[in-house]
C-alpha positions as CSV (number, residue, x, y, z in Angstrom):
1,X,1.2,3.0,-17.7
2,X,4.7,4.3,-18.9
3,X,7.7,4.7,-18.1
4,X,11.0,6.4,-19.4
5,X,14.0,4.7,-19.7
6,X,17.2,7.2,-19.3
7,X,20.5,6.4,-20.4
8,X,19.8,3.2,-21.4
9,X,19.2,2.6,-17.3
10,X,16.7,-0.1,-17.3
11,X,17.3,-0.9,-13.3
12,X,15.8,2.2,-12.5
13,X,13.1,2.3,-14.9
14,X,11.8,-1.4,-13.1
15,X,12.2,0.2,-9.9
16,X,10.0,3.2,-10.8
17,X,7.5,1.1,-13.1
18,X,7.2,-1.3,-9.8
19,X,6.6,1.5,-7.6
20,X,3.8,3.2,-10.0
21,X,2.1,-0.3,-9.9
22,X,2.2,-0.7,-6.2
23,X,0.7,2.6,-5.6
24,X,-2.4,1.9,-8.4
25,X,-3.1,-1.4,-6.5
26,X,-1.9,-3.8,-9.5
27,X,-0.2,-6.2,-7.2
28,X,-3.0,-7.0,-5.1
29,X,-5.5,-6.5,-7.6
30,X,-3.2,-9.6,-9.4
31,X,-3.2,-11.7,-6.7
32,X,-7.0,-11.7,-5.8
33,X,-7.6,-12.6,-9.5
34,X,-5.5,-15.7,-9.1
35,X,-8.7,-17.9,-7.7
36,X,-11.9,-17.4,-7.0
37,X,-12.8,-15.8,-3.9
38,X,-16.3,-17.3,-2.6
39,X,-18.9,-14.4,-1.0
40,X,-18.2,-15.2,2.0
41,X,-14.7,-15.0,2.2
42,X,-15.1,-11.5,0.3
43,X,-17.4,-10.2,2.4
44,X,-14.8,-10.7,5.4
45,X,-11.9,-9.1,3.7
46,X,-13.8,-6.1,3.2
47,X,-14.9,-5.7,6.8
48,X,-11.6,-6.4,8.0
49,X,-9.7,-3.9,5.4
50,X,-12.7,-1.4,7.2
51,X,-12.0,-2.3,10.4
52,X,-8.3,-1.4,10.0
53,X,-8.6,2.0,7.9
54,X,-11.3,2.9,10.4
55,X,-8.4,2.2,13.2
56,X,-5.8,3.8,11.1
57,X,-7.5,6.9,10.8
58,X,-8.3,6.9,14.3
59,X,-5.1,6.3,15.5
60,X,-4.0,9.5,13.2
61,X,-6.3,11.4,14.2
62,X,-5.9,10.8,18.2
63,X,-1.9,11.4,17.0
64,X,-3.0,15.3,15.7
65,X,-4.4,15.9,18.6
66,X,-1.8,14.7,21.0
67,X,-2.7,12.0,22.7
68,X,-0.5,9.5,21.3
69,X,3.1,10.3,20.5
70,X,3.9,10.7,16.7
71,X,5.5,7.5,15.5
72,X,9.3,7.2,15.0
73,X,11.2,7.6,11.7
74,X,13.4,5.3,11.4
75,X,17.4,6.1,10.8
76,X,18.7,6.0,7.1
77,X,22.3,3.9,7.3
78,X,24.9,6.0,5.2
């Protein structure tokens, strides 16, 4: 992964290397190395991260069509 560095502005260039690891999964892929994780355990995360895309998607999809209202966007303070 890479990352430029402009005028010598090393703030932003964290900010944007932090945000191009969240997005590939780094984070979480770090913190699930940390220990072992037996079987069992892993076979619960994975139906539970299921269970809530499956929901996620559902709730989008009832959103397209309508039925629920489109979530709020929340006000930017200036």
């Amino acid at each position: 992964m890479q990352v430029l560095v402009r005028d010598n502005n090393i703030d932003q260039a964290l900010r944007v290397l932090k945000k191009k690891m969240q997005r590939e999964g780094i984070f979480r892929e770090m913190r699930a190395r940390r220990a072992f994780e037996k079987p069992s355990e892993k076979r619960n995360r994975e139906e539970a991260e299921s269970i809530r895309r499956h929901r996620k998607l559902a709730r989008k999809k009832m959103q397209r069509e309508g039925l629920l209202p489109a979530p709020k966007k929340a006000a930017r303070p200036r």
